[in-house]
MIMIKOL-25658 format. One record per residue (C-alpha): residue in three letters; chain; x, y, z. Coordinates in steps of 0.25 Angstrom, whole numbers, plus 5000, padded with zeros to 4 digits. Layout:
! MIMIKOL-25658
    r  c     x     y     z
  Ala  A     X     Y     Z
...
This chain:
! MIMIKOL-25658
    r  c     x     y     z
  Unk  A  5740  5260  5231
  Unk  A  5741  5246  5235
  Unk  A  5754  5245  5227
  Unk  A  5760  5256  5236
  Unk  A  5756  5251  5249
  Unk  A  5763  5238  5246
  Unk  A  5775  5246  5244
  Unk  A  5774  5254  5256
  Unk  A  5770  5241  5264
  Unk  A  5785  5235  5257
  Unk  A  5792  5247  5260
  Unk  A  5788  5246  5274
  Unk  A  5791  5232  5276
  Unk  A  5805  5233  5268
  Unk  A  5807  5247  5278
  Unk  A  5803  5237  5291
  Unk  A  5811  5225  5287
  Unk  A  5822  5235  5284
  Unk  A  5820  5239  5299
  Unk  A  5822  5228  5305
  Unk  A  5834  5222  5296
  Unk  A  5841  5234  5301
  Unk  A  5839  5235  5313
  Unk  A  5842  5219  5314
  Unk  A  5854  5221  5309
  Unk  A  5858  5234  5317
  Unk  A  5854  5225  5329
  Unk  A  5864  5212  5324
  Unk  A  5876  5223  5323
  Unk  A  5874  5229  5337
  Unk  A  5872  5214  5343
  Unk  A  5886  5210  5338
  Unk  A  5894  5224  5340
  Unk  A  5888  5221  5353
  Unk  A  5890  5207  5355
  Unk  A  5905  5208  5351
  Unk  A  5909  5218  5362
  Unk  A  5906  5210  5373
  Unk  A  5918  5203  5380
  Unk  A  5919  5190  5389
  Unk  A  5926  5197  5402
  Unk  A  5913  5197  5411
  Unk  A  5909  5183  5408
  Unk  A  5912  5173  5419
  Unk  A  5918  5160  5416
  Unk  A  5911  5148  5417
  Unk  A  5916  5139  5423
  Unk  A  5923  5126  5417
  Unk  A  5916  5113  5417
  Unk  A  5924  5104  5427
  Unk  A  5926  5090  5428
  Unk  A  5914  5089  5436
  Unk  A  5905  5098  5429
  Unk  A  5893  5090  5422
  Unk  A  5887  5101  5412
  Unk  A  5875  5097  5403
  Unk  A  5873  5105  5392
  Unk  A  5857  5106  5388
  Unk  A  5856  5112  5373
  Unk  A  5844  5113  5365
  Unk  A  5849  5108  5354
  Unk  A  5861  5100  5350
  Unk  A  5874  5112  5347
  Unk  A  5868  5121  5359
  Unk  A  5877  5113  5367
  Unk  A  5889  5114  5359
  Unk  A  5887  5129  5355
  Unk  A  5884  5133  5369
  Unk  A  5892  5123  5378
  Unk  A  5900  5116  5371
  Unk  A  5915  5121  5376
  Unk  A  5909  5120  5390
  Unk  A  5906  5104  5387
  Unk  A  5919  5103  5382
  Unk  A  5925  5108  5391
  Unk  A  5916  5098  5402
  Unk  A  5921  5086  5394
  Unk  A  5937  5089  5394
  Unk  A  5936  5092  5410
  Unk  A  5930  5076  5410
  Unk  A  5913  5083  5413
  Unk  A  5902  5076  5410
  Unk  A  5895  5085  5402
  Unk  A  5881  5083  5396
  Unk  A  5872  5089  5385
  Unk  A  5856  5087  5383
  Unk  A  5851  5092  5371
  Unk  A  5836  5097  5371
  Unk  A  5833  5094  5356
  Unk  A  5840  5087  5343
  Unk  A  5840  5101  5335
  Unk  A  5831  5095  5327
  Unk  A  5821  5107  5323
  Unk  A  5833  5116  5316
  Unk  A  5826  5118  5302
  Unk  A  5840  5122  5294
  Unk  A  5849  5109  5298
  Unk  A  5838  5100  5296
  Unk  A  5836  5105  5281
  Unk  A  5850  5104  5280
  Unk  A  5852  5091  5283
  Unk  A  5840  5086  5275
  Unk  A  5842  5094  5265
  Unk  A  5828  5098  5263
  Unk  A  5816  5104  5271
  Unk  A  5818  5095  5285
  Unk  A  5807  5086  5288
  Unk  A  5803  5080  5303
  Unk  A  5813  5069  5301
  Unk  A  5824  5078  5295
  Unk  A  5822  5086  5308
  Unk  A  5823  5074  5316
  Unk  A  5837  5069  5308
  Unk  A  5842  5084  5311
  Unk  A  5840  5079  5326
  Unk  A  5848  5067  5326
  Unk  A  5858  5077  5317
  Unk  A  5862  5085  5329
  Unk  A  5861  5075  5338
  Unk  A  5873  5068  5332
  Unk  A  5880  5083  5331
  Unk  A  5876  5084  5346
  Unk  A  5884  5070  5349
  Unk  A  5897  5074  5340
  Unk  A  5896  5088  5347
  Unk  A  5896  5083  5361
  Unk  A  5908  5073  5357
  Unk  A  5916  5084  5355
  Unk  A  5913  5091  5367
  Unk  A  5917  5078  5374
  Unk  A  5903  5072  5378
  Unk  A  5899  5057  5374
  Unk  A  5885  5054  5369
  Unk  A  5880  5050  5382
  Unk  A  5882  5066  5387
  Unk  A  5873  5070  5378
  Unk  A  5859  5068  5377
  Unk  A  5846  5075  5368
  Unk  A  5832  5076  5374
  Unk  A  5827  5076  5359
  Unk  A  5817  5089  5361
  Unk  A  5813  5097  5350
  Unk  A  5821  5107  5344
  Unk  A  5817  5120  5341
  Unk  A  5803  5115  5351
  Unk  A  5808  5119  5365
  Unk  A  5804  5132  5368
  Unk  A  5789  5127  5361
  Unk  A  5790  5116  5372
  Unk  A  5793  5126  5382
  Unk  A  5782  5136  5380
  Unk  A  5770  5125  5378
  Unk  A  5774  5115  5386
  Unk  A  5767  5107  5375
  Unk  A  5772  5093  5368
  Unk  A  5779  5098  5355
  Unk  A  5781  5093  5342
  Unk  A  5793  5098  5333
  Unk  A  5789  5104  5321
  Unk  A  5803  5099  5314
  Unk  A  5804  5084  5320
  Unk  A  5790  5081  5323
  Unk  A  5793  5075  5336
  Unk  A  5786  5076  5348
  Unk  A  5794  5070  5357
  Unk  A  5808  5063  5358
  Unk  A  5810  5048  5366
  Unk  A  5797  5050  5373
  Unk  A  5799  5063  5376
  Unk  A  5789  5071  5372
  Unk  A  5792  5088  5367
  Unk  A  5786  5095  5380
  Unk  A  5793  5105  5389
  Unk  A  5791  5096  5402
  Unk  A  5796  5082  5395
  Unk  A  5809  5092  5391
  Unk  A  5811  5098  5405
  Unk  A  5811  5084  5411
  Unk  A  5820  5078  5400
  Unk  A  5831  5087  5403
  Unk  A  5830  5089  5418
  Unk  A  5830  5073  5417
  Unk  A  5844  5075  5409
  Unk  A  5848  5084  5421
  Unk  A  5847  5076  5431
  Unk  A  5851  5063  5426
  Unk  A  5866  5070  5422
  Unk  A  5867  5081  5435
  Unk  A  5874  5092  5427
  Unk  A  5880  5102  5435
  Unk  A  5877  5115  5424
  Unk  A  5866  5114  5414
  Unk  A  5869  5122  5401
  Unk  A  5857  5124  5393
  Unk  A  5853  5136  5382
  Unk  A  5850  5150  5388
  Unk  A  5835  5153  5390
  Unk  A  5839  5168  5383
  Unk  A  5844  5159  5369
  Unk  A  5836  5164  5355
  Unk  A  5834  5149  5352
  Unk  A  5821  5145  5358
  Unk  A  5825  5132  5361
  Unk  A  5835  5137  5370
  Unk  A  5827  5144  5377
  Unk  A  5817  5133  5381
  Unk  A  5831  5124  5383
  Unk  A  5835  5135  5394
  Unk  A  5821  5134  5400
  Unk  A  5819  5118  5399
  Unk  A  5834  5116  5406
  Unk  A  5831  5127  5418
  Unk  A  5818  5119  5419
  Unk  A  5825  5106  5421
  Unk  A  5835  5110  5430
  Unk  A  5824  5116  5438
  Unk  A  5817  5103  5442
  Unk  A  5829  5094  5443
  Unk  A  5835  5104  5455
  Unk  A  5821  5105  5461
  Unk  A  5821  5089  5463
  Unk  A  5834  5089  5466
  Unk  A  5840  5081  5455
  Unk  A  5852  5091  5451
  Unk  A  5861  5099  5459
  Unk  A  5856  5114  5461
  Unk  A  5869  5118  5457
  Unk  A  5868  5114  5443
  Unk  A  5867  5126  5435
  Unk  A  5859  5130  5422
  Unk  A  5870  5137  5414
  Unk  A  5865  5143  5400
  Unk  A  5872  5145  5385
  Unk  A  5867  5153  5374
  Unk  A  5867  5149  5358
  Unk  A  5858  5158  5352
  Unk  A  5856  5172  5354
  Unk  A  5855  5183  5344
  Unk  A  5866  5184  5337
  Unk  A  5875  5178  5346
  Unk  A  5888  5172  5347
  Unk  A  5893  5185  5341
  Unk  A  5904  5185  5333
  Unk  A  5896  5174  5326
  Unk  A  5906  5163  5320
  Unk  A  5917  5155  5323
  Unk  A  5926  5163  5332
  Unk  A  5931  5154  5341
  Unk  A  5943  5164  5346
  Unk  A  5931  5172  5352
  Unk  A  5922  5172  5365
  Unk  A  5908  5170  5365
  Unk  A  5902  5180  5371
  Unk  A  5886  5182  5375
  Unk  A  5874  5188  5368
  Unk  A  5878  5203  5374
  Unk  A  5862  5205  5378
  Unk  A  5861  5192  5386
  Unk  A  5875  5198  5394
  Unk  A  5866  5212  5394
  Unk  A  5854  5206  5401
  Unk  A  5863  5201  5413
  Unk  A  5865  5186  5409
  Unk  A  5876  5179  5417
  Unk  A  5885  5174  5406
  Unk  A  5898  5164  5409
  Unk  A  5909  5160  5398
  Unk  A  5917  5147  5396
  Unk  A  5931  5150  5390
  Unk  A  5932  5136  5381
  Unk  A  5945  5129  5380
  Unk  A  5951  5127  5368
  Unk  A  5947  5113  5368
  Unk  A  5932  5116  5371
  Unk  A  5934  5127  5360
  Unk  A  5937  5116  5350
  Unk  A  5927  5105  5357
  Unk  A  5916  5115  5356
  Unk  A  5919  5119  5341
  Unk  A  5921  5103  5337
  Unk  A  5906  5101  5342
  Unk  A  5901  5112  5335
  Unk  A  5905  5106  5323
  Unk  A  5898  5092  5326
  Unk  A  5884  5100  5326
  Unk  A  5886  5099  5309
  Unk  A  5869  5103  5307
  Unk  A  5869  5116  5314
  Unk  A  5882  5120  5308
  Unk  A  5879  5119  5296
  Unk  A  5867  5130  5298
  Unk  A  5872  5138  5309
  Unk  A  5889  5135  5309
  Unk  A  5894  5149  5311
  Unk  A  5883  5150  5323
  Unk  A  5888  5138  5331
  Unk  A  5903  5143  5327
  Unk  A  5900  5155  5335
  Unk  A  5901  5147  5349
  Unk  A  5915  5143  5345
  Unk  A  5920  5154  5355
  Unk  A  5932  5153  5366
  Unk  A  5921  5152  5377
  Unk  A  5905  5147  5380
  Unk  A  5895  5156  5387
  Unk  A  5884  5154  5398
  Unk  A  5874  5159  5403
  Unk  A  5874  5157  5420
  Unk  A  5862  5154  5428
  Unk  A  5855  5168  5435
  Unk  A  5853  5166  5450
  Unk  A  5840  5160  5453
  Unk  A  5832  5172  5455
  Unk  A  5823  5177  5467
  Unk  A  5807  5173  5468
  Unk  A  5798  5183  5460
  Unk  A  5791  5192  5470
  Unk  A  5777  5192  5473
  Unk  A  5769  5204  5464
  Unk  A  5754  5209  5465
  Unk  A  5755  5213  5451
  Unk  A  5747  5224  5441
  Unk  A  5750  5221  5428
  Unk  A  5749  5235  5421
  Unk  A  5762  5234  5411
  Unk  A  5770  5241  5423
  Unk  A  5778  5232  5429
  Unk  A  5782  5239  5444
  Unk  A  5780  5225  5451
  Unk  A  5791  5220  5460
  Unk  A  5796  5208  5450
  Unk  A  5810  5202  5449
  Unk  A  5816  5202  5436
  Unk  A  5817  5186  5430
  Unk  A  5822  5188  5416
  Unk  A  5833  5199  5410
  Unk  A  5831  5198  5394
  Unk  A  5841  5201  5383
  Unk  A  5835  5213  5377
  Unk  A  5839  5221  5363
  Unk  A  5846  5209  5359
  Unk  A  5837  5206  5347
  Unk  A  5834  5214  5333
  Unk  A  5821  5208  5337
  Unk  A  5820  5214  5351
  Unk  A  5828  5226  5345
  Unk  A  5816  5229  5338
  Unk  A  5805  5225  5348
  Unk  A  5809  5231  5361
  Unk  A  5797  5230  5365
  Unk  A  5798  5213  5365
  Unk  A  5812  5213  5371
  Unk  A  5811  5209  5383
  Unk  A  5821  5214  5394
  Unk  A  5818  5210  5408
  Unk  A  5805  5199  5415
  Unk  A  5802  5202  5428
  Unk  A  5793  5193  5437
  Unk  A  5785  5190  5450
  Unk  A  5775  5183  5456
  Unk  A  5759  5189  5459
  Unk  A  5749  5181  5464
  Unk  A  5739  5181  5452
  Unk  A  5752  5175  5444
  Unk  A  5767  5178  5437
  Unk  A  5771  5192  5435
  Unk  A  5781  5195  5424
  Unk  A  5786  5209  5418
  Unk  A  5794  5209  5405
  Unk  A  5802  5222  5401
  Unk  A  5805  5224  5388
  Unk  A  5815  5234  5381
  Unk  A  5805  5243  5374
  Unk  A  5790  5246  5376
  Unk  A  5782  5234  5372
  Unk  A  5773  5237  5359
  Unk  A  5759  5232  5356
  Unk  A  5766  5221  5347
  Unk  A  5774  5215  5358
  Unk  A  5767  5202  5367
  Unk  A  5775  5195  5378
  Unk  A  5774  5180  5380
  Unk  A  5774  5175  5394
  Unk  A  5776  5160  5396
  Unk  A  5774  5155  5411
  Unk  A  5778  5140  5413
  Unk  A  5779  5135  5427
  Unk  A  5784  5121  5432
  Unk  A  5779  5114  5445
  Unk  A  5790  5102  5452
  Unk  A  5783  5093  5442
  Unk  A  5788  5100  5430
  Unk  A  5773  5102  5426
  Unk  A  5769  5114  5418
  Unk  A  5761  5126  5421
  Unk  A  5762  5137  5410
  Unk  A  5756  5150  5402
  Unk  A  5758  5158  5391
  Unk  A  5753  5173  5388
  Unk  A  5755  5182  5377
  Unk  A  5753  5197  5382
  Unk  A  5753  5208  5370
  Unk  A  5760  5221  5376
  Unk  A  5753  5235  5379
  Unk  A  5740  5225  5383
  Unk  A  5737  5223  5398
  Unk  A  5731  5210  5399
  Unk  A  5720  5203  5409
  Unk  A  5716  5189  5407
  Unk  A  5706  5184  5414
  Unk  A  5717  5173  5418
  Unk  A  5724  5182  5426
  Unk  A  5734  5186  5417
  Unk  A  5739  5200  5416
  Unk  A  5749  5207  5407
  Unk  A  5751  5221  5404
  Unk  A  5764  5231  5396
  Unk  A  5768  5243  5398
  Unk  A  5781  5251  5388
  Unk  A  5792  5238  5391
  Unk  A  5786  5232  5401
  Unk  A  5777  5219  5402
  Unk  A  5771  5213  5414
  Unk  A  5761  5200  5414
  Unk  A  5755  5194  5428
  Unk  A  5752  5177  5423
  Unk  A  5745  5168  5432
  Unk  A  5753  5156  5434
  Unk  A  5753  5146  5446
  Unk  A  5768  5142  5452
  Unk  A  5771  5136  5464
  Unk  A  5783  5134  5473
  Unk  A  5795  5128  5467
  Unk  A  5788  5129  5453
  Unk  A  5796  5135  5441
  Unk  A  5790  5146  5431
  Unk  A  5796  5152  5420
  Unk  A  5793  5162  5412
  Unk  A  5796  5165  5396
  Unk  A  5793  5178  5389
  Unk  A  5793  5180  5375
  Unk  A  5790  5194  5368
  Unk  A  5783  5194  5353
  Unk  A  5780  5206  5343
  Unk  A  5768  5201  5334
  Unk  A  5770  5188  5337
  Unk  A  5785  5187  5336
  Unk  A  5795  5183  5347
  Unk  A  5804  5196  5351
  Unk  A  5809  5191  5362
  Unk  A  5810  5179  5374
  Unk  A  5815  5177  5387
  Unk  A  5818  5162  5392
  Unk  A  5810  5153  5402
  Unk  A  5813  5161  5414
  Unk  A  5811  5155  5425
  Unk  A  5805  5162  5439
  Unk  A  5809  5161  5452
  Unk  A  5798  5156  5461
């Protein structure tokens, strides 16, 4: 008897496994047939970088520059711009180079030499694209630690380095925002290109948050000009570029759901010269070639892509919510999601987030979430709050809410579902000329489906 219910139980899990292999891999087909018929003829042109033009580049890691922006530095340098890049950490938490180059299972300081490894890529990458050493600097952050920094607020310790700090600074959100707003100001760029909040890597996504953040409080004490613009790129996203490989003949066209959910995308045709400038640097980052070569040969194309800033949007109305799971509230929508993008979110509509909506009641925030299918006992939705007085001092909240629950805490939290729909009241304190932003973060049994970035609300 027992010997045939483990059969059955095998069968079944074989069966499931099957399922999803399938379905994975119908999923991957669809995503390229689909990625591959798009064309470039409704993209506007980016403008070229002038002779006056002063772009920094702000990359998490040390080849996001290059893969993202490195034909558009190129192009700075030939015009005579002084171009600049801050990178957030030494990629120094990459499990797979780092066991390369030691040649056996990485220890703290094996980590720590993979640090100073792509560093001195960095500097041979930034040669090419004709920067000196003194346009580039590295804020010496932990890699692979920035979206924990973000969503604690905490002092972090990398688990690969050991390191707690770098020249005094020590791993903690607030120490970071001031780092690079401090970079900001003492250059006075007139575009900031940093990682797009919508990117897979989570380090990206807390980069797009830590820069919006920055610039934030430098235009609010009038240190940079208010025309300076945060202008995003994108490395990694599904199983984007498609074609995947060196295809330099080609243009580089963007993740067809991001175009879908109404992004305003921009292209920057490359020269010839900032073609070859561009591939030349790409070879000087020898560690991350060597696991991910036909990856970073993909951003070889015959142009760059950004992603250009949304207007800022209008204040939340005023609500006098009831939090029953139907959401008829007069909310404005504050964040439009990629959706069926994923084999993950293929398979869990219900955790595929669509579109936030938000608005301000006076017992706290309001938030509504729609997702693509009817959320199912499994799912729970993670609403992270954080809120920034002129100071730069902290006040934030975390909640997990499981779906097809109505909750009431004594704290004056309340959440209820209802089919795809979401809604969540959250006492939170703001005042005038404060900054909140909002992330959410879907899970089925415990495992992330899907996450919007650090969106921030109007006032």
């Amino acid at each position: 008897m027992r010997s045939r219910f483990k059969k059955l139980l095998g069968l079944s899990a074989l069966c499931l496994c099957s399922y999803f292999a399938v379905t994975t891999l119908l999923f991957t087909m669809q995503a390229k047939r689909s990625a591959l018929t798009q064309t470039m003829d409704d993209l506007p042109i980016l403008p070229a970088p002038k002779a006056s033009s002063r772009p920094l580049i702000i990359a998490p890691h040390p080849d996001d520059e290059t893969l993202g922006c490195g034909g558009l530095l190129a192009m700075a340098t030939s015009v005579g711009a002084d171009a600049r890049i801050l990178f957030l950490t030494d990629g120094d938490g990459y499990s797979a180079p780092a066991m390369f180059l030691a040649g056996q299972p990485p220890s703290p300081e094996d980590y720590r030499e993979l640090g100073q490894v792509r560093r001195r890529e960095a500097q041979a990458a930034a040669r090419e694209l004709g920067l000196q050493s003194s346009q580039v600097r590295f804020l010496g952050m932990p890699d692979r630690g920035l979206m924990a920094m973000a969503q604690s607020g905490k002092e972090y310790v990398s688990p690969y380095t050991q390191l707690d700090q770098y020249a005094g600074r020590p791993y903690r959100l607030g120490a970071m925002i001031e780092a690079v707003a401090a970079v900001i100001v003492d250059y006075g760029p007139t575009e900031v290109y940093t990682t797009h909040p919508l990117d897979d890597h989570a380090d990206h996504v807390a980069a797009a948050f830590v820069v919006e953040e920055a610039m934030r409080r430098v235009k609010s004490r009038g240190l940079l000009d208010q025309e300076c613009r945060m202008i995003y790129y994108i490395v990694h996203r599904g199983d984007w570029p498609q074609p995947m490989g060196h295809h330099p003949e080609l243009s580089l066209l963007p993740p067809k759901a991001m175009v879908d959910a109404g992004y305003q995308w921009a292209k920057l045709p490359l020269t010839p010269e900032a073609l070859a400038a561009k591939e030349a640097a790409l070879k000087r980052h020898q560690s991350q070639r060597t696991v991910s070569g036909k990856f970073l040969n993909s951003f070889v194309r015959r142009n760059e892509l950004f992603v250009l800033p949304e207007a800022e949007p209008p204040k939340l109305p005023a609500l006098n919510s009831v939090i029953d799971g139907n959401p008829d509230e007069p909310v404005r929508l504050v964040h439009q999601d990629p959706s069926d993008d994923d084999a993950a979110r293929r398979l869990q509509p219900g955790a595929d987030i669509c579109e936030v909506y938000a608005g301000r009641d006076k017992r706290g925030f309001y938030i509504s979430v729609k997702a693509r299918g009817d959320m199912g006992p499994q799912c729970q939705m993670r609403v992270d709050l954080i809120a920034f007085d002129a100071r730069g001092n902290e006040t934030r909240t975390t909640h997990t809410f499981s779906a097809l629950q109505t909750v009431r805490r004594k704290n004056g939290v309340r959440a209820a579902s209802r089919g795809q729909w979401f809604e969540a009241r959250i006492p939170i304190s703001t005042k005038p000329g404060q900054a909140l932003y909002l992330q959410l973060s879907s899970q089925i049994v415990g495992v992330k489906v899907d996450q919007s970035g650090f969106v921030r609300l109007p006032d």
